[in-house]
PQR file of N, CA, C, O and H, with PARSE charges and radii, in Angstrom:
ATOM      1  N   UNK A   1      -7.680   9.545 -15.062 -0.4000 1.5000
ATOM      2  CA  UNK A   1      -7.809   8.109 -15.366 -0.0000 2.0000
ATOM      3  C   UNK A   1      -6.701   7.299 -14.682  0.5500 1.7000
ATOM      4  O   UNK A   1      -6.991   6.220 -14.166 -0.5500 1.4000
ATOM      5  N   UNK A   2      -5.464   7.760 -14.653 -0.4000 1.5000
ATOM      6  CA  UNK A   2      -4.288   7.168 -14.309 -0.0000 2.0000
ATOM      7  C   UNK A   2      -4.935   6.567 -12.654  0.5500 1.7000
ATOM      8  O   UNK A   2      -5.167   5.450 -12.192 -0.5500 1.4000
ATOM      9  H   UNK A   2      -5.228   8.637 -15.072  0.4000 1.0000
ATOM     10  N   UNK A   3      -5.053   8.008 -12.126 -0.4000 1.5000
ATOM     11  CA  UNK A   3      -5.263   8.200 -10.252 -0.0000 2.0000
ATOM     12  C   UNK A   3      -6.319   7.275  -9.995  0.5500 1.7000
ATOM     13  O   UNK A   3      -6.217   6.668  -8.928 -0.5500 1.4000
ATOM     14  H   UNK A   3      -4.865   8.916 -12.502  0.4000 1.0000
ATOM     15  N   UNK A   4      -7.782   6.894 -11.052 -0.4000 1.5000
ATOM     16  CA  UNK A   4      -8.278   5.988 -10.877 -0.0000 2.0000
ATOM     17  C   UNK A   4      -8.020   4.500 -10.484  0.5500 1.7000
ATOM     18  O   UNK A   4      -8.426   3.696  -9.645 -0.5500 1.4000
ATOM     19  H   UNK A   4      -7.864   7.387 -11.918  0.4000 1.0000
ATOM     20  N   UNK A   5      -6.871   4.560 -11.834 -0.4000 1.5000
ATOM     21  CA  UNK A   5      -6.642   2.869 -11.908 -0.0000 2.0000
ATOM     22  C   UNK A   5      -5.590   2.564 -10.723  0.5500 1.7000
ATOM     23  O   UNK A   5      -5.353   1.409 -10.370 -0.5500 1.4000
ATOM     24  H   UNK A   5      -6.541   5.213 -12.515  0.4000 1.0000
ATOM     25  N   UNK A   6      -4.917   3.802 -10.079 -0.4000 1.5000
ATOM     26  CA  UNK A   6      -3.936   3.507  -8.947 -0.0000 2.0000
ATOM     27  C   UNK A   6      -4.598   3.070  -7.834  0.5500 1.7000
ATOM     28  O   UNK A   6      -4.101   2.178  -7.146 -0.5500 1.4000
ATOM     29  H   UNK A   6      -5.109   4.740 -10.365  0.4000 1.0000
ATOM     30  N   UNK A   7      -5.899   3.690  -7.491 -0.4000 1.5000
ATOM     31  CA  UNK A   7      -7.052   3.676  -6.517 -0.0000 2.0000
ATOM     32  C   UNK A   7      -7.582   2.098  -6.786  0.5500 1.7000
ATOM     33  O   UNK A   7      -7.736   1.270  -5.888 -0.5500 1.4000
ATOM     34  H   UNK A   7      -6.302   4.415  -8.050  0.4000 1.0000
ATOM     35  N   UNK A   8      -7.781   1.907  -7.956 -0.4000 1.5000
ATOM     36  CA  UNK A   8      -7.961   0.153  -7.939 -0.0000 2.0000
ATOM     37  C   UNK A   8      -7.318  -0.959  -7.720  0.5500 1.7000
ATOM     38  O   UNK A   8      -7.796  -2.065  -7.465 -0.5500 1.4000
ATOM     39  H   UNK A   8      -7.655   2.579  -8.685  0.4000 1.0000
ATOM     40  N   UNK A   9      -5.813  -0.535  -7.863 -0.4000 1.5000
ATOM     41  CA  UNK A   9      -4.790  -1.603  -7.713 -0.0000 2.0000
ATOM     42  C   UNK A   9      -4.583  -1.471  -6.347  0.5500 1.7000
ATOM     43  O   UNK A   9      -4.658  -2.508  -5.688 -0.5500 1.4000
ATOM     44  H   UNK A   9      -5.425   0.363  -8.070  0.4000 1.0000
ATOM     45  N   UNK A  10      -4.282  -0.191  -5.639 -0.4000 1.5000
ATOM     46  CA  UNK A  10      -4.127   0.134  -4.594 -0.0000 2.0000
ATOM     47  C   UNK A  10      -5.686  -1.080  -3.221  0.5500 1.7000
ATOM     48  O   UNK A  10      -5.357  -1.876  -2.342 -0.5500 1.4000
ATOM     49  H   UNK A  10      -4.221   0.651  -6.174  0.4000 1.0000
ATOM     50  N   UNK A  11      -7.049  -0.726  -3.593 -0.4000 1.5000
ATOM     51  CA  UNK A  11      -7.789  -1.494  -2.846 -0.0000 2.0000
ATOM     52  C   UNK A  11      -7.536  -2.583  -3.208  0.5500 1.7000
ATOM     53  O   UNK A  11      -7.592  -3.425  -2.312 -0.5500 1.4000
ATOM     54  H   UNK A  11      -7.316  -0.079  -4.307  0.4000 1.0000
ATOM     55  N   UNK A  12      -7.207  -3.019  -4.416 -0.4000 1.5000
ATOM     56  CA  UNK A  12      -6.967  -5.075  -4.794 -0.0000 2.0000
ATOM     57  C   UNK A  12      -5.847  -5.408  -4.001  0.5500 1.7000
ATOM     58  O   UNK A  12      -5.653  -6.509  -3.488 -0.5500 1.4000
ATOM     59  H   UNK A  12      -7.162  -2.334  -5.144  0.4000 1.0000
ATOM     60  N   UNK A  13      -4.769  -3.944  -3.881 -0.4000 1.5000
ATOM     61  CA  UNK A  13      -3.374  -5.021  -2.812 -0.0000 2.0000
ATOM     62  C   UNK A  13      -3.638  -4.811  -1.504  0.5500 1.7000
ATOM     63  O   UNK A  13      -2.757  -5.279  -0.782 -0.5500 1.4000
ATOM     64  H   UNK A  13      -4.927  -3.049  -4.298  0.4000 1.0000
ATOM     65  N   UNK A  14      -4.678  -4.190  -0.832 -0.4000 1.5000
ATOM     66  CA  UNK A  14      -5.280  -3.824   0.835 -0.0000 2.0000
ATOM     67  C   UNK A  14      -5.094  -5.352   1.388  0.5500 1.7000
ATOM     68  O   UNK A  14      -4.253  -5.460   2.281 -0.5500 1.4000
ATOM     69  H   UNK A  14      -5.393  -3.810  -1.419  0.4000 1.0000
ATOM     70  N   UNK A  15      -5.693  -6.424   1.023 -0.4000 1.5000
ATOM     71  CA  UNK A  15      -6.060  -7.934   1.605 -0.0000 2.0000
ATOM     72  C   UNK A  15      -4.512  -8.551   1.631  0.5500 1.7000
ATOM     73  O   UNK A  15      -4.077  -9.188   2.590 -0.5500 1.4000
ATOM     74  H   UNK A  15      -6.376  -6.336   0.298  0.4000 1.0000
ATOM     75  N   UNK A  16      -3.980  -8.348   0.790 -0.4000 1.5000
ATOM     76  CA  UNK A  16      -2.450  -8.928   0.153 -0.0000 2.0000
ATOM     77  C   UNK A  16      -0.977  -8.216   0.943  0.5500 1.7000
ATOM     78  O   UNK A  16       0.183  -8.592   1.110 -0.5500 1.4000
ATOM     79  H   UNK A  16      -4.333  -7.830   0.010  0.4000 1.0000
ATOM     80  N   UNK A  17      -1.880  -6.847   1.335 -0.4000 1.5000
ATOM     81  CA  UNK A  17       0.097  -6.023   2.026 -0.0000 2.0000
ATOM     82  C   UNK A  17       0.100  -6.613   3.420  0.5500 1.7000
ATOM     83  O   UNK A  17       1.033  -6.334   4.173 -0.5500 1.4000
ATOM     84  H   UNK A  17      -2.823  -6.541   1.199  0.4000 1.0000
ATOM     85  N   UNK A  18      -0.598  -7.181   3.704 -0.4000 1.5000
ATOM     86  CA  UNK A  18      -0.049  -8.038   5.485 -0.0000 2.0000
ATOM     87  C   UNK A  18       0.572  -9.118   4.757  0.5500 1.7000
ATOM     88  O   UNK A  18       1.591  -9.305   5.421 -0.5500 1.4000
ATOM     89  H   UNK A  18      -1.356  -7.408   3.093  0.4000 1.0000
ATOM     90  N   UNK A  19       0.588  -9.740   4.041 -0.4000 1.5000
ATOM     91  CA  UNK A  19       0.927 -11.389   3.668 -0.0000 2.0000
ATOM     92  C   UNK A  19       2.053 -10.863   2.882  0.5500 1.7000
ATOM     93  O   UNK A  19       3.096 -11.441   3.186 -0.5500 1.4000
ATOM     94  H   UNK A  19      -0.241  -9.588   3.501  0.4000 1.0000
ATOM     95  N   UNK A  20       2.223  -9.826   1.837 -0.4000 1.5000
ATOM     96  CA  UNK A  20       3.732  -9.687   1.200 -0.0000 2.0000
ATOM     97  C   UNK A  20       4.697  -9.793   1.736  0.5500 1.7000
ATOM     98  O   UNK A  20       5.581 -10.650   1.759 -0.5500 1.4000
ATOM     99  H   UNK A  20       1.376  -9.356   1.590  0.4000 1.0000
ATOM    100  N   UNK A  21       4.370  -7.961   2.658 -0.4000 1.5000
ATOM    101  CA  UNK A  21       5.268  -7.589   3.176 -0.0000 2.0000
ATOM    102  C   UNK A  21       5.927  -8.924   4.276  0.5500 1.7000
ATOM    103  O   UNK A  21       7.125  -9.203   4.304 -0.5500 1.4000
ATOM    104  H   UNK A  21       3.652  -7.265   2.638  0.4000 1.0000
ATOM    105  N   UNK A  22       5.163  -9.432   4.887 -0.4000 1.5000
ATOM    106  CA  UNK A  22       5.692 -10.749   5.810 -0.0000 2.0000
ATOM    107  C   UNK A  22       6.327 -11.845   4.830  0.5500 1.7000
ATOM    108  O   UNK A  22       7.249 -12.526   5.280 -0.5500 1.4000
ATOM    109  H   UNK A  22       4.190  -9.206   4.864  0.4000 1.0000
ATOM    110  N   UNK A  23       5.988 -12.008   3.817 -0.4000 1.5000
ATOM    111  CA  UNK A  23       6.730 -13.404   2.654 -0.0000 2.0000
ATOM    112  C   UNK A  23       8.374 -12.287   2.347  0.5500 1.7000
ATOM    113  O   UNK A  23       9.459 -12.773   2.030 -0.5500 1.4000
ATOM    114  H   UNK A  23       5.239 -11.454   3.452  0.4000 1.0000
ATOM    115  N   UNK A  24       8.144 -10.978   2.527 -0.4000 1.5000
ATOM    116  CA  UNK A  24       9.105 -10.078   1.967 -0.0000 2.0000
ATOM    117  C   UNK A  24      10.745 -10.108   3.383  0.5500 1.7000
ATOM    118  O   UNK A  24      11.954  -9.876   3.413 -0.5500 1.4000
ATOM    119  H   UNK A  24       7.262 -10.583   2.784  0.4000 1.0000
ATOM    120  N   UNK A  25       9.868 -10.460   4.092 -0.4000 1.5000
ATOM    121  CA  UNK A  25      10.820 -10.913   5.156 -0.0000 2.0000
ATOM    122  C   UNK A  25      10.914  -9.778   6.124  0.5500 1.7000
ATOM    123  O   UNK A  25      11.930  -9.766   6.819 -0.5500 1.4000
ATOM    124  H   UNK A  25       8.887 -10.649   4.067  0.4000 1.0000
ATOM    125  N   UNK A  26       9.846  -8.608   6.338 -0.4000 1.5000
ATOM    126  CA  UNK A  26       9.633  -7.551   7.150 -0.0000 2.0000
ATOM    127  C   UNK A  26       7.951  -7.830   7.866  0.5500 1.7000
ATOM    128  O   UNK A  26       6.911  -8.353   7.466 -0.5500 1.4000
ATOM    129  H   UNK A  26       9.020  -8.617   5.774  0.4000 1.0000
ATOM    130  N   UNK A  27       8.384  -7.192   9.040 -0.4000 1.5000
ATOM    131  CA  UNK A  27       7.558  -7.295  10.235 -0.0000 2.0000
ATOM    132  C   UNK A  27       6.576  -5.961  10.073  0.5500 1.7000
ATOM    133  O   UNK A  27       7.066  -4.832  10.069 -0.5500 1.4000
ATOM    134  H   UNK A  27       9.229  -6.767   9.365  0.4000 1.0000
ATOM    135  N   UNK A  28       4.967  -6.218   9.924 -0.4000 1.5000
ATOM    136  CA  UNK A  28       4.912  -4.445  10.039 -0.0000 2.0000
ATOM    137  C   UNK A  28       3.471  -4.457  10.807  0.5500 1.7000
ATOM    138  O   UNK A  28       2.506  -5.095  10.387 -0.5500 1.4000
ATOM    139  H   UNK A  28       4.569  -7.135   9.927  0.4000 1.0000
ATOM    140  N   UNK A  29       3.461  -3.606  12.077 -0.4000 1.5000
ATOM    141  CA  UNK A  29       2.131  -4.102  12.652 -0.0000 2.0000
ATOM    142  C   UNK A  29       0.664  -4.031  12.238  0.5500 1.7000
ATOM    143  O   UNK A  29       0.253  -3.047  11.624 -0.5500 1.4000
ATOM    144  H   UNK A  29       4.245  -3.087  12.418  0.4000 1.0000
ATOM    145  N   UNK A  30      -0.075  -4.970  12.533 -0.4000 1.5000
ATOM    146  CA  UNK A  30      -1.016  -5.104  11.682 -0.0000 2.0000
ATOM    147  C   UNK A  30      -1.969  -3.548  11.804  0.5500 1.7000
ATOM    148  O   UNK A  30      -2.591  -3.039  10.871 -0.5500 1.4000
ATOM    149  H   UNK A  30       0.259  -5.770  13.032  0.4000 1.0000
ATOM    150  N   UNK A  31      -1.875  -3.057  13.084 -0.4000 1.5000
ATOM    151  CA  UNK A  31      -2.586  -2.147  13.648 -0.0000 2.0000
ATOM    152  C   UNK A  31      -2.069  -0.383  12.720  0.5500 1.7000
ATOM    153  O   UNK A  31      -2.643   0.607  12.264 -0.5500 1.4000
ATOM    154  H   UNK A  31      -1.370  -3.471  13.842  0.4000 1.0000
ATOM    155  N   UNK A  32      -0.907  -0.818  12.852 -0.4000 1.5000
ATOM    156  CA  UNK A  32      -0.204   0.487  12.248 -0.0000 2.0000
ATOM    157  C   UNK A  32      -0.855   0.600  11.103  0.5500 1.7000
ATOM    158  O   UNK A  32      -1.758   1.437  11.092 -0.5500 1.4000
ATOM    159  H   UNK A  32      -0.441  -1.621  13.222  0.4000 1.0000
ATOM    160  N   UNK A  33      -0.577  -0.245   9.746 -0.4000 1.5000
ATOM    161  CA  UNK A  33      -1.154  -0.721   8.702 -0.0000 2.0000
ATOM    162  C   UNK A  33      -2.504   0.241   8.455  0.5500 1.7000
ATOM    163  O   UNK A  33      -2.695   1.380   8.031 -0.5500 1.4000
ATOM    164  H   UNK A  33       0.156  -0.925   9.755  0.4000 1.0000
ATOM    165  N   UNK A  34      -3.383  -0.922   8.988 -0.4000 1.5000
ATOM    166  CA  UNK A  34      -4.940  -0.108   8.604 -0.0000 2.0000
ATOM    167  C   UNK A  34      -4.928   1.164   8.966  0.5500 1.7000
ATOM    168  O   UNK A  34      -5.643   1.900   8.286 -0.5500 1.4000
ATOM    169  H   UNK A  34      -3.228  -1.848   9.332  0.4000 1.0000
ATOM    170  N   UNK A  35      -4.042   1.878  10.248 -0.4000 1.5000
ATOM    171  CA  UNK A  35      -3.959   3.053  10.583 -0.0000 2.0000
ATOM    172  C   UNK A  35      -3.450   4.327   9.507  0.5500 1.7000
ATOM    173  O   UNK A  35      -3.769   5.516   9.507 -0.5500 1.4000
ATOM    174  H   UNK A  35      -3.461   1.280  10.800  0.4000 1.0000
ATOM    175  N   UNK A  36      -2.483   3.519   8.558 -0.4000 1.5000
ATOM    176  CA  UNK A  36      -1.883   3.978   7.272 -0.0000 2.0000
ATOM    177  C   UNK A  36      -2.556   4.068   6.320  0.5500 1.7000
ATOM    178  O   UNK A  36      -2.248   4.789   5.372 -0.5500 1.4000
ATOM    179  H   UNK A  36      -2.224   2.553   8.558  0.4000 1.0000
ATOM    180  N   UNK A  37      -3.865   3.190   6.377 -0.4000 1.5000
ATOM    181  CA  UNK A  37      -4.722   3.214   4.896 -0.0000 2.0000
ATOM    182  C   UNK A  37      -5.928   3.859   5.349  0.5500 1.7000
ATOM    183  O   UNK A  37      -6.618   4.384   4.476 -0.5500 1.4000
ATOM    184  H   UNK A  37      -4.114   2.604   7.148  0.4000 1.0000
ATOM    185  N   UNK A  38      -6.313   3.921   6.542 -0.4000 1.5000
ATOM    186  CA  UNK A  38      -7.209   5.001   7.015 -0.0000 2.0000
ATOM    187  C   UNK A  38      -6.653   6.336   6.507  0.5500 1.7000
ATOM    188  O   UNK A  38      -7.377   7.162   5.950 -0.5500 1.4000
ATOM    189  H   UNK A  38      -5.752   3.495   7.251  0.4000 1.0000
ATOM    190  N   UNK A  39      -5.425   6.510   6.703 -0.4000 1.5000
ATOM    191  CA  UNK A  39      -4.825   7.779   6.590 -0.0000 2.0000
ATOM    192  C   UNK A  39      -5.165   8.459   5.173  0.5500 1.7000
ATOM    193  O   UNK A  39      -5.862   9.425   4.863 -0.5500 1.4000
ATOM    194  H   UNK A  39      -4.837   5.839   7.155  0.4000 1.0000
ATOM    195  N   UNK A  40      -4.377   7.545   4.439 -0.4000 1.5000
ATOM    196  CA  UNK A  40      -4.876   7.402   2.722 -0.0000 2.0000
ATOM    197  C   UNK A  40      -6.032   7.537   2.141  0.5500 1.7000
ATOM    198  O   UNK A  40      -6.311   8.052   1.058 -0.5500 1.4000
ATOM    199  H   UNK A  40      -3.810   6.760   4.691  0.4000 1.0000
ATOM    200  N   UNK A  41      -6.905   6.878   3.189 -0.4000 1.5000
ATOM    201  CA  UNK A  41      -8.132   7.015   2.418 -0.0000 2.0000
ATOM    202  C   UNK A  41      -8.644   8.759   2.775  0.5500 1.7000
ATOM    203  O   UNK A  41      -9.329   9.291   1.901 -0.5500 1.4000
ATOM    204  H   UNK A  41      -6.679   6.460   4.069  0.4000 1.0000
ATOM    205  N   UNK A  42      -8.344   9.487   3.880 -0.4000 1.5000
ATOM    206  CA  UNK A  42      -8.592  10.401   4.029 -0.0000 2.0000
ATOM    207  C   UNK A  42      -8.404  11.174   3.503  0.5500 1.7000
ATOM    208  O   UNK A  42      -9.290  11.950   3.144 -0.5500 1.4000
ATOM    209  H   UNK A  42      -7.787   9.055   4.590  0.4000 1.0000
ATOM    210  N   UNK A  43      -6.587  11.380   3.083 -0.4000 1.5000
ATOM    211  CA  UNK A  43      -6.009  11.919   2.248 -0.0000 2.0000
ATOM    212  C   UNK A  43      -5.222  11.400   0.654  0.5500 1.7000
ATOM    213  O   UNK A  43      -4.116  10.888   0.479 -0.5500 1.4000
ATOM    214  H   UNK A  43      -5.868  10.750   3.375  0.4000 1.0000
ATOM    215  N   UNK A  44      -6.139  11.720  -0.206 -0.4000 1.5000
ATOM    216  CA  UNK A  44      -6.134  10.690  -0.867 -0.0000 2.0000
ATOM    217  C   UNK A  44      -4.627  11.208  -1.867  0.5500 1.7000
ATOM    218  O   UNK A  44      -4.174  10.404  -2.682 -0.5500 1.4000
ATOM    219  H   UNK A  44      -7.038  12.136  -0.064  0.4000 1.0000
ATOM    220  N   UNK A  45      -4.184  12.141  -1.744 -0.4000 1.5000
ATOM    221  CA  UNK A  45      -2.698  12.820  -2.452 -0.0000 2.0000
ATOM    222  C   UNK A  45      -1.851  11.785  -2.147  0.5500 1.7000
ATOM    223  O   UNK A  45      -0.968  11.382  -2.904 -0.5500 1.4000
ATOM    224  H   UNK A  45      -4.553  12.794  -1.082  0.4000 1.0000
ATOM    225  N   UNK A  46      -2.075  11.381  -1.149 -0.4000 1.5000
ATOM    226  CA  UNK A  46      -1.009  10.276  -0.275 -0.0000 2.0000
ATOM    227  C   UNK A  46      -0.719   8.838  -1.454  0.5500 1.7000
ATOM    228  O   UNK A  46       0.355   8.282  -1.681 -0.5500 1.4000
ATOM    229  H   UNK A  46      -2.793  11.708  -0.534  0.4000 1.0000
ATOM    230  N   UNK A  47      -2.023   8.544  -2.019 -0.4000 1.5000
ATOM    231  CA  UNK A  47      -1.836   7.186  -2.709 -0.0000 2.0000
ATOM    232  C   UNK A  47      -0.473   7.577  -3.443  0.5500 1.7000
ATOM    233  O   UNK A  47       0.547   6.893  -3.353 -0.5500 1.4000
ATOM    234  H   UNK A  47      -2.896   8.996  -1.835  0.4000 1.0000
ATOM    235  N   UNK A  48      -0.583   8.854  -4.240 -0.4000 1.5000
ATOM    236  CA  UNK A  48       0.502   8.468  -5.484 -0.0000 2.0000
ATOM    237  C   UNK A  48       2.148   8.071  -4.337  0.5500 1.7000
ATOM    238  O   UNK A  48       3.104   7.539  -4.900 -0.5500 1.4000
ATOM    239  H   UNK A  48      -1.411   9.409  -4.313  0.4000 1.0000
ATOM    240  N   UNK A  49       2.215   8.317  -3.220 -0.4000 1.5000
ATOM    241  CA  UNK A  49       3.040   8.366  -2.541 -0.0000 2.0000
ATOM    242  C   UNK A  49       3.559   6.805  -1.880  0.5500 1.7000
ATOM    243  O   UNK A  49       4.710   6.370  -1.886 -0.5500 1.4000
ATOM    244  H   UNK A  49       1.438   8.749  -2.762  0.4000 1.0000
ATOM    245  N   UNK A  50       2.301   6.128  -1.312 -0.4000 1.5000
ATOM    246  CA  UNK A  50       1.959   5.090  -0.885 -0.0000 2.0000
ATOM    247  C   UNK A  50       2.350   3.971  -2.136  0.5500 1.7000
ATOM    248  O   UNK A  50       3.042   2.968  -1.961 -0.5500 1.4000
ATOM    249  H   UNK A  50       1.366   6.482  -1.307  0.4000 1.0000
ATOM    250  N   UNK A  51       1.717   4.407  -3.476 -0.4000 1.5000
ATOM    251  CA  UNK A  51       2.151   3.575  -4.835 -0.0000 2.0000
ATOM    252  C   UNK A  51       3.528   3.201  -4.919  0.5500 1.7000
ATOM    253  O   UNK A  51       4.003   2.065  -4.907 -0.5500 1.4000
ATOM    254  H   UNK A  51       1.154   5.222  -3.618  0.4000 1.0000
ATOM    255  N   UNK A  52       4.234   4.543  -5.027 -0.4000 1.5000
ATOM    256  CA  UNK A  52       5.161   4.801  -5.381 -0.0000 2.0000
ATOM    257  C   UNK A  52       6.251   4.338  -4.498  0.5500 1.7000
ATOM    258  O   UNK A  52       7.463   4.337  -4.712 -0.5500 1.4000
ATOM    259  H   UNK A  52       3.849   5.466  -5.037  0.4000 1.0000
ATOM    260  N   UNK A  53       5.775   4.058  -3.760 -0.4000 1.5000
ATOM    261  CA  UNK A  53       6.796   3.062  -2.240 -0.0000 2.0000
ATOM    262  C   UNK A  53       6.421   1.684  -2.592  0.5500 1.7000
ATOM    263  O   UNK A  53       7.385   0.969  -2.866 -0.5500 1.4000
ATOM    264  H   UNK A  53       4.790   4.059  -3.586  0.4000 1.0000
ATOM    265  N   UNK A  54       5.193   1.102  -2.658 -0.4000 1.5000
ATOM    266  CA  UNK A  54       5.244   0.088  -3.110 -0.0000 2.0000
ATOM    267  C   UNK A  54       5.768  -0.336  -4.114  0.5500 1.7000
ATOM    268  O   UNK A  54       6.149  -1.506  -4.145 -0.5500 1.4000
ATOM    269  H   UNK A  54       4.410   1.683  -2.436  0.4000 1.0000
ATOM    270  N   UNK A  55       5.859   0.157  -4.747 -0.4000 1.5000
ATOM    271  CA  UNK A  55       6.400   0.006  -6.441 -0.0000 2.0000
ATOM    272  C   UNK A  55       8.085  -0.259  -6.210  0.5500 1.7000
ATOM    273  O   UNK A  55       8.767  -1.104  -6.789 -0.5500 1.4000
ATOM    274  H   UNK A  55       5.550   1.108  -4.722  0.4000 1.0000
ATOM    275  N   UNK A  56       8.486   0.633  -5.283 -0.4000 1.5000
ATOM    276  CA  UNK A  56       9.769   0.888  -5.299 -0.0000 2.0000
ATOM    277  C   UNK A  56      10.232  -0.501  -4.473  0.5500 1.7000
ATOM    278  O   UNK A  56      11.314  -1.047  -4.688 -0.5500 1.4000
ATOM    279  H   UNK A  56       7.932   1.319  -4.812  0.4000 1.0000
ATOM    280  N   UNK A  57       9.276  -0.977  -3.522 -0.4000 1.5000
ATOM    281  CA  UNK A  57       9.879  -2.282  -2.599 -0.0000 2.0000
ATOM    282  C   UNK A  57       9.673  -3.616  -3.403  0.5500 1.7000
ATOM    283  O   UNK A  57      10.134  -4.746  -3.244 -0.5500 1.4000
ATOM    284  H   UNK A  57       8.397  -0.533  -3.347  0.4000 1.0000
ATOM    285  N   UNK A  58       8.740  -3.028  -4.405 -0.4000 1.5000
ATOM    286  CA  UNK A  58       8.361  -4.653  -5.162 -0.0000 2.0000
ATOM    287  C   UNK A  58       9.348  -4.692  -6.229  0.5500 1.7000
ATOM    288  O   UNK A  58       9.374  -5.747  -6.862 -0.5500 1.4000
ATOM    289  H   UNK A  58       8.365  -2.110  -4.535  0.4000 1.0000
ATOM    290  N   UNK A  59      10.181  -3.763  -6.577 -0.4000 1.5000
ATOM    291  CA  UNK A  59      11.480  -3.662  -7.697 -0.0000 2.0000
ATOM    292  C   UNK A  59      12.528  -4.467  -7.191  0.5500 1.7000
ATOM    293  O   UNK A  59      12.855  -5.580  -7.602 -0.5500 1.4000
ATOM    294  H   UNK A  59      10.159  -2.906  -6.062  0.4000 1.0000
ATOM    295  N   UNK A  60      13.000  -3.855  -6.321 -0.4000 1.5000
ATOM    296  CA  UNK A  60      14.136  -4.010  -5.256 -0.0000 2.0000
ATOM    297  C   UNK A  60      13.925  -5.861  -4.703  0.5500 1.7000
ATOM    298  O   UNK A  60      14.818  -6.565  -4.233 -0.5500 1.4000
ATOM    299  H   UNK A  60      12.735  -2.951  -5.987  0.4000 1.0000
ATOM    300  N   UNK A  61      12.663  -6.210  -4.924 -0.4000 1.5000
ATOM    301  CA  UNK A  61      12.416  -7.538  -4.366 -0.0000 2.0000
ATOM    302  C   UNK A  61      13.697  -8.408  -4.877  0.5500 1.7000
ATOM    303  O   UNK A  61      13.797  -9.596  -4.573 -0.5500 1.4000
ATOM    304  H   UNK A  61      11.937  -5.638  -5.306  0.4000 1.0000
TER
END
């Protein structure tokens, strides 16, 4: 249930991580990006990893 609801928050912030991370005051290419969530979506072990970085940059904000 948890891995679910990470998988939902995770696609609701897909539209939103180009516009943060840039309001966040970091550069990140747009190309790389989708190349990273392609990745994720492949391997999906990766989210708790991917979360867990986000989580950690949106603390630190």
């Amino acid at each position: 249930p948890i891995f679910d609801v990470k998988i939902i928050v995770l696609e609701a912030l897909k539209p939103l991580t180009t516009r943060s991370f840039t309001n966040s005051g970091l550069t990140i290419n747009t190309n790389r990006l989708m190349f990273l969530w392609g990745y994720v979506d492949r391997c999906p072990s990766l989210l708790y990893d991917v979360y867990d970085l986000f989580i950690s940059t949106t603390t630190y904000r």
